[in-house]
KEMARNU-776394 format. One record per residue (C-alpha): residue number from 1; x, y, z. Coordinates in steps of 0.1 Angstrom, whole numbers, always signed. Layout:
N
{vexlum NUM, {X, Y, Z}}
...
% end
This chain:
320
{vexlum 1, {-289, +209, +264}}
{vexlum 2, {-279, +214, +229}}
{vexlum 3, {-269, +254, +212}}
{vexlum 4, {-253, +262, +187}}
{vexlum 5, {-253, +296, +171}}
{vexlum 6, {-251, +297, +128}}
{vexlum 7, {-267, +324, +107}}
{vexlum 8, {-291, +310, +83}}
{vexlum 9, {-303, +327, +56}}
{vexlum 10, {-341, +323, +61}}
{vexlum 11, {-367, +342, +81}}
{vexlum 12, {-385, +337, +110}}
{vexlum 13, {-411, +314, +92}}
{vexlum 14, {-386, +303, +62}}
{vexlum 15, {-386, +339, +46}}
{vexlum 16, {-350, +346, +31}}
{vexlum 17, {-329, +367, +46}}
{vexlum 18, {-317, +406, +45}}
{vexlum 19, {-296, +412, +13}}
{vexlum 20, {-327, +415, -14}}
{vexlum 21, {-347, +431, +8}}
{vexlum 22, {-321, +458, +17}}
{vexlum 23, {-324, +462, -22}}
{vexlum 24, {-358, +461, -23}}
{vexlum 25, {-360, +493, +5}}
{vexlum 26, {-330, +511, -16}}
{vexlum 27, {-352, +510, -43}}
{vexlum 28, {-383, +522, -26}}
{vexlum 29, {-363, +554, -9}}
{vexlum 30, {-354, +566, -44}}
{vexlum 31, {-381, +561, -63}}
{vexlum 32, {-399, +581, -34}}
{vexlum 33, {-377, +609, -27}}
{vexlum 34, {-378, +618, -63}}
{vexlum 35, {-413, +613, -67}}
{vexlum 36, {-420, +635, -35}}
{vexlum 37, {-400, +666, -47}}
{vexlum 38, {-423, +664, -79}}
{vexlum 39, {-453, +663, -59}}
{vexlum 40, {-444, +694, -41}}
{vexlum 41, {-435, +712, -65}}
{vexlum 42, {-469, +704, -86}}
{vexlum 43, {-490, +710, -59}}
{vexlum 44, {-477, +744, -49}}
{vexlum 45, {-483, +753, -84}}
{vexlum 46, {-513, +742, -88}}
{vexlum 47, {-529, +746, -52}}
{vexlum 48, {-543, +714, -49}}
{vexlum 49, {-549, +698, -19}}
{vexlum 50, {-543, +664, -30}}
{vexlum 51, {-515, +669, -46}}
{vexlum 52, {-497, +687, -14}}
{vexlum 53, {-511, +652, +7}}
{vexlum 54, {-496, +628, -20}}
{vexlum 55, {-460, +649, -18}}
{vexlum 56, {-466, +645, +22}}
{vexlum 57, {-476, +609, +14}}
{vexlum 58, {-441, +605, -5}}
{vexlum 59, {-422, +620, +22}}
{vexlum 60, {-433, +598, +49}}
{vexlum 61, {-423, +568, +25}}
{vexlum 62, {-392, +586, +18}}
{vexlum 63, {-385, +584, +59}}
{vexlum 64, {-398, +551, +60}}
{vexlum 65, {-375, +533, +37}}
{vexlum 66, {-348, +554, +54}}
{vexlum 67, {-360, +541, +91}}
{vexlum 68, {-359, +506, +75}}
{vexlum 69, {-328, +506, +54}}
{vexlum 70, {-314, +515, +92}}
{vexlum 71, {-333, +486, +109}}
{vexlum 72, {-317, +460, +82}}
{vexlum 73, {-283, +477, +90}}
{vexlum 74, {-282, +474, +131}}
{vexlum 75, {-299, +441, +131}}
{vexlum 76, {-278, +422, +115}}
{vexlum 77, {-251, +432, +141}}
{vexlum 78, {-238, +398, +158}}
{vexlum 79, {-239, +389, +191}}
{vexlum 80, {-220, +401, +219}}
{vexlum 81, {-212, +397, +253}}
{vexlum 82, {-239, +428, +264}}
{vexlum 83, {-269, +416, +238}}
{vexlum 84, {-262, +379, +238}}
{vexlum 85, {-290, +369, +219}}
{vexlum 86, {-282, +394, +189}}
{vexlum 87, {-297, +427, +177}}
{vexlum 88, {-324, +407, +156}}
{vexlum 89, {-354, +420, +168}}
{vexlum 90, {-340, +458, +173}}
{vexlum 91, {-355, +456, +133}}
{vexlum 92, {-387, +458, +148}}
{vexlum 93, {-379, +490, +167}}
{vexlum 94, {-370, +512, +141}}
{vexlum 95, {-401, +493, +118}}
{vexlum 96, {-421, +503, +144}}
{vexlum 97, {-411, +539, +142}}
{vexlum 98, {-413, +538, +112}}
{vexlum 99, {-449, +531, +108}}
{vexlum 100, {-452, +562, +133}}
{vexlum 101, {-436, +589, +107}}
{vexlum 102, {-463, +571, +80}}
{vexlum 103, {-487, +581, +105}}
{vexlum 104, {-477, +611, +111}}
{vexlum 105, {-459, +629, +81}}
{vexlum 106, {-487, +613, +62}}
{vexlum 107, {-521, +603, +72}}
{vexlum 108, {-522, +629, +97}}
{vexlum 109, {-511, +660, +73}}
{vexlum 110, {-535, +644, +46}}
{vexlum 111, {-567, +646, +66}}
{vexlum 112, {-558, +681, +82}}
{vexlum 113, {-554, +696, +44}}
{vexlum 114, {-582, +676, +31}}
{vexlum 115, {-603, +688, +61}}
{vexlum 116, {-590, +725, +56}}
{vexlum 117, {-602, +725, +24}}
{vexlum 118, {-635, +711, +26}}
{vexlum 119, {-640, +737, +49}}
{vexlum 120, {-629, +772, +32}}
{vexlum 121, {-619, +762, -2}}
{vexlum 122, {-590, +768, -23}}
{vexlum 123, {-579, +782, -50}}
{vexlum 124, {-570, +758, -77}}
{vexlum 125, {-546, +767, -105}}
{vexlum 126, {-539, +753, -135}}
{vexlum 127, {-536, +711, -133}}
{vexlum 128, {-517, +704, -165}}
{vexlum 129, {-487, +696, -145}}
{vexlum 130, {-499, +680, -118}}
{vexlum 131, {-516, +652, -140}}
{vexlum 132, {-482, +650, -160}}
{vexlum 133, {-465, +644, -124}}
{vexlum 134, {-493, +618, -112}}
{vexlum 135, {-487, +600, -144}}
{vexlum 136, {-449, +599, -137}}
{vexlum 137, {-454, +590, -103}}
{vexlum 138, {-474, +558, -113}}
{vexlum 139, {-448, +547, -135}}
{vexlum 140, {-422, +550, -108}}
{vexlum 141, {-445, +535, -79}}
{vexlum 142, {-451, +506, -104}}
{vexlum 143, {-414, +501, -112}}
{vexlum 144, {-410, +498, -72}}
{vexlum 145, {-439, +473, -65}}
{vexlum 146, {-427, +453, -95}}
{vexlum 147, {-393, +444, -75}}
{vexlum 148, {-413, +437, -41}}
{vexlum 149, {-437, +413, -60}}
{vexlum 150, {-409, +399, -75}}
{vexlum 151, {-391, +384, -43}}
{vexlum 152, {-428, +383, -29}}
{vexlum 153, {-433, +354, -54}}
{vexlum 154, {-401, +336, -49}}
{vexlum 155, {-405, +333, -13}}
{vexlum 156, {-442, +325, -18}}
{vexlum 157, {-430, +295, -49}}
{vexlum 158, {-403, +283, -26}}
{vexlum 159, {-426, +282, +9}}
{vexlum 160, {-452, +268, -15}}
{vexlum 161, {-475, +290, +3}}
{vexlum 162, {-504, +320, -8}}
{vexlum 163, {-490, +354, -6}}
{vexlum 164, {-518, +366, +14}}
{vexlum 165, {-506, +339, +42}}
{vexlum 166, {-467, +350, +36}}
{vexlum 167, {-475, +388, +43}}
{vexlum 168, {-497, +379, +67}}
{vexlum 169, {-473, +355, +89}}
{vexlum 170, {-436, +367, +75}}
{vexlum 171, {-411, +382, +100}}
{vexlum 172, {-399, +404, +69}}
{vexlum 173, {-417, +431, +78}}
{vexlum 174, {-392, +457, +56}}
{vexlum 175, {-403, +439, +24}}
{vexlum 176, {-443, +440, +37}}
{vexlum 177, {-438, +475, +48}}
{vexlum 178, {-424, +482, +12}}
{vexlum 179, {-451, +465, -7}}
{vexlum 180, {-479, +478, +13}}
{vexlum 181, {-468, +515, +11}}
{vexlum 182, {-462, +508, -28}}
{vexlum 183, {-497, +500, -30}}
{vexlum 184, {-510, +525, -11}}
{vexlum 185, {-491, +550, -31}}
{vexlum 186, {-504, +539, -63}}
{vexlum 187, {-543, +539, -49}}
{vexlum 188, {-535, +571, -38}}
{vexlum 189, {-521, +589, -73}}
{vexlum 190, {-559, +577, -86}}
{vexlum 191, {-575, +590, -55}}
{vexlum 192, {-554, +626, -61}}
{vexlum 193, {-560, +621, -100}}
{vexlum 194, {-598, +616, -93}}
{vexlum 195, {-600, +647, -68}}
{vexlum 196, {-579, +667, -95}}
{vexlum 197, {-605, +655, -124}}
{vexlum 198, {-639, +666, -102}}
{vexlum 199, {-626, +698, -93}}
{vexlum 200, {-616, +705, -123}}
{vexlum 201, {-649, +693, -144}}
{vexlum 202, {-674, +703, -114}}
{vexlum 203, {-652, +741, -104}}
{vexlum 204, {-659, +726, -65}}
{vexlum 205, {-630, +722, -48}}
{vexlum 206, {-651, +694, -23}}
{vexlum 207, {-637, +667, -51}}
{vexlum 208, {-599, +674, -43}}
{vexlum 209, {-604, +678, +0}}
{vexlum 210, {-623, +646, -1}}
{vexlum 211, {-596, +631, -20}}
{vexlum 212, {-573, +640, +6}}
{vexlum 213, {-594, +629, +36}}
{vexlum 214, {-592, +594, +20}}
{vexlum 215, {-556, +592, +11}}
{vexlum 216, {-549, +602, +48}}
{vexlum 217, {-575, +572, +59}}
{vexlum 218, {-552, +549, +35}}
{vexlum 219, {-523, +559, +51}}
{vexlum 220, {-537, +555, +86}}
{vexlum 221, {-545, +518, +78}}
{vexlum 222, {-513, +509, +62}}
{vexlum 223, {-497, +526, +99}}
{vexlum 224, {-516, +506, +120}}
{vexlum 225, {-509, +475, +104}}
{vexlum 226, {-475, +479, +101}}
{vexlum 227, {-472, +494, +136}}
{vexlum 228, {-491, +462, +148}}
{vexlum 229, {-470, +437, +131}}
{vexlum 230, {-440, +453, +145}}
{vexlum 231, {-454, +461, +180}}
{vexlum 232, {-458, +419, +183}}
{vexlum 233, {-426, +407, +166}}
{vexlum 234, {-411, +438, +191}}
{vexlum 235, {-427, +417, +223}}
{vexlum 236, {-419, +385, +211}}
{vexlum 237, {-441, +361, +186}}
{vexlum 238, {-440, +323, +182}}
{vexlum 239, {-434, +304, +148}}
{vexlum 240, {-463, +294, +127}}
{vexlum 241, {-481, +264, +141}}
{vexlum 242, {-466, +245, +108}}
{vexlum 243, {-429, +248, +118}}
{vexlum 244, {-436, +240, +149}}
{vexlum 245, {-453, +208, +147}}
{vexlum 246, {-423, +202, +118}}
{vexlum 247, {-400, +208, +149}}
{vexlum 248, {-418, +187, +176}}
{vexlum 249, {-416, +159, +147}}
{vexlum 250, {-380, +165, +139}}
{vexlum 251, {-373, +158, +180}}
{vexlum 252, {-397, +130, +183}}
{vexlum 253, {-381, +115, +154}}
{vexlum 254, {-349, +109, +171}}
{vexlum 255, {-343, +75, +187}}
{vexlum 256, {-339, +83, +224}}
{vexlum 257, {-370, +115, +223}}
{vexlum 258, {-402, +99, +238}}
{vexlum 259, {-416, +131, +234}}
{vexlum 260, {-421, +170, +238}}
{vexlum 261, {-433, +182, +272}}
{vexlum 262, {-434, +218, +260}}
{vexlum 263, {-419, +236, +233}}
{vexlum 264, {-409, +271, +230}}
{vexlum 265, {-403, +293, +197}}
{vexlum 266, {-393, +330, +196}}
{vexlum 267, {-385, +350, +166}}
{vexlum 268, {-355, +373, +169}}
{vexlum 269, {-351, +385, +136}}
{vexlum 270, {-362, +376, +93}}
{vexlum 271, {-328, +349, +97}}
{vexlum 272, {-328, +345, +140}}
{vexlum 273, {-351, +320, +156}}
{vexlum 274, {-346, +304, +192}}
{vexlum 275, {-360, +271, +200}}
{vexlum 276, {-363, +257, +233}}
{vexlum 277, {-376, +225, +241}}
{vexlum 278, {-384, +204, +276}}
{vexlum 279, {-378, +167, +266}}
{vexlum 280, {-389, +133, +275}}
{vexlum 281, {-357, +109, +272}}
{vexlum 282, {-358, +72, +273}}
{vexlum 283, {-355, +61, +309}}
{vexlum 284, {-322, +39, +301}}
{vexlum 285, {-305, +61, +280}}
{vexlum 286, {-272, +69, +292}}
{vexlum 287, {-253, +106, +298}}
{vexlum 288, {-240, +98, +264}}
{vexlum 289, {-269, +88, +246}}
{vexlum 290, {-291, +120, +256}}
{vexlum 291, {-255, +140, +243}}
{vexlum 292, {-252, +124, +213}}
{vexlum 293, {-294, +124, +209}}
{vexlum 294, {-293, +162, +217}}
{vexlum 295, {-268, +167, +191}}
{vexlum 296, {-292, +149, +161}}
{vexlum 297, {-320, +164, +171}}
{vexlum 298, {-299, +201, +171}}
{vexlum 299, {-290, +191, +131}}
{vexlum 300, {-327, +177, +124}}
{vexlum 301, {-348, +208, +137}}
{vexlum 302, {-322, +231, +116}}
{vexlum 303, {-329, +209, +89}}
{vexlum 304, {-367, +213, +95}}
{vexlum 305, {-370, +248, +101}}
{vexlum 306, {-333, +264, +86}}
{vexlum 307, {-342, +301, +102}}
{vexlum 308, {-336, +281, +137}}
{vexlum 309, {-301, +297, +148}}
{vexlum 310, {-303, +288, +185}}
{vexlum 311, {-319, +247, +206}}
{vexlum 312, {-317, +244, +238}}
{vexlum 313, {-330, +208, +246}}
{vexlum 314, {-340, +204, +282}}
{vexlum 315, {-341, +166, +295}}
{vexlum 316, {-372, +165, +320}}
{vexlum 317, {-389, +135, +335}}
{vexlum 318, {-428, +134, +326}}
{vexlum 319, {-450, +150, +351}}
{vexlum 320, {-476, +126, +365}}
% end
């Protein structure tokens, strides 16, 4: 058996690790706390529906990046003696939660106003500054997704894979919670600018509640898919097939493997992977060759794979 326990820098599928992406979710909270209280404020002046579902839309990111900024903060506890295994994958928890109060302060509010105000109407007031504050809002939301695509596309360049496949697969699920909530903001500000534009060209007030039905049914989505993501890293999900085939090679490259009954991956955490491994030794290899195999093959999977953090190698004899 062969563990070892080093912090790598890397994510559960070769994602790097926590610093820039606690950056990336600092950034996020501002920009959305301020954009929020501008939100409000226009849409109480201005009675618009949509307006009043985009500041609720801000707020839930607002307690998002604050639910995440929290997750990065108690995961990267080490291990101890009651949680030997670490606190990697308590990330997942507060993620998950997090996805709830998107749900909820967000999606949920949107489609009650909206749904209000296709039913009895509403007075709208005079838009001016509400357009003013959706054009600021872009400009901020833009200046937020700019830093997520930007350590998007150096993970992508140095995994040498397609960003769709990164967010899809990646263990980060701060920086995919940031990006997809930056994106949903800004198809939301042209959903709430298109409401406020019918409305105000038509006089029906159907333009801005429909709006805000379909920022809520944005919001939803981007819930569920978080909450999904974090609901399965939460139970407990493998490594991509590719890193684990580059495991199984790594240990069948090593002089005394014959090969790899079974193998085992968990992700704990973005830099916390555990490997286990039953293993078909050569039949004359001694105590101290399977030792000193056990110890090569610990180096060459890390080398593989550098989120791996814990191997346990388990000699077994080959069932018939």
């Amino acid at each position: 058996m062969s563990e070892q326990r080093t912090p790598t820098g890397s994510d559960g599928d070769g994602s790097s690790g926590g610093g820039e992406s606690v950056t990336t979710v600092v950034v996020a909270g501002l920009c959305n706390l301020g954009i929020a209280l501008a939100k409000a404020v226009a849409g109480a002046l201005s009675g618009s529906s949509a307006m009043l579902s985009e500041a609720a839309h801000s707020f839930a990111d607002t307690v998002t990046e604050l639910l995440l900024f929290l997750s990065l903060k108690r995961s990267a506890r080490p291990a101890d003696d009651r949680h030997p295994l670490g606190y990697g994958r308590e990330r997942y928890l507060w993620a998950l939660l997090a996805s709830f109060a998107t749900f909820v302060g967000g999606a949920v509010f949107s489609v009650h106003d909206g749904v209000h105000t296709l039913r009895y109407g509403e007075e709208l007031g005079d838009p001016a500054l509400s357009y003013l504050i959706l054009a600021v809002a872009f400009a901020l939301e833009s200046v937020s997704l700019s830093r997520t695509v930007r350590q998007l596309r150096g993970e992508t360049r140095r995994l040498a894979v397609g960003g769709y496949r990164y967010l899809r697969h990646t263990s980060d699920t701060a920086v995919k919670a940031v990006f997809l909530e930056d994106a949903a903001a800004l198809v939301g500000l042209l959903l709430a600018f298109g409401g406020l534009l019918g409305a105000q060209l038509t006089g029906d007030p159907l333009w801005d509640g429909l709006a805000s039905v379909l920022i809520g049914a944005l919001l939803a989505w981007v819930a569920y898919v978080l909450a999904r993501d974090n609901a399965s890293l939460l139970i407990g999900r493998p490594l991509p097939a590719r890193y684990e085939r580059a495991i199984t090679e790594a240990l069948t490259a090593q002089p005394q493997v014959v090969r790899v009954l079974d193998l085992v991956t968990s992700v704990h955490g973005p830099d916390d992977v555990l490997v286990a491994a039953k293993v078909d030794f050569a039949d004359l290899a001694t105590a101290a060759d399977i030792e000193a195999a056990c110890d090569r093959a610990d180096r060459a999977v890390r080398r593989a794979v550098p989120a791996v953090t814990r191997v346990y190698l388990d000699p077994t004899p080959p069932r018939p």
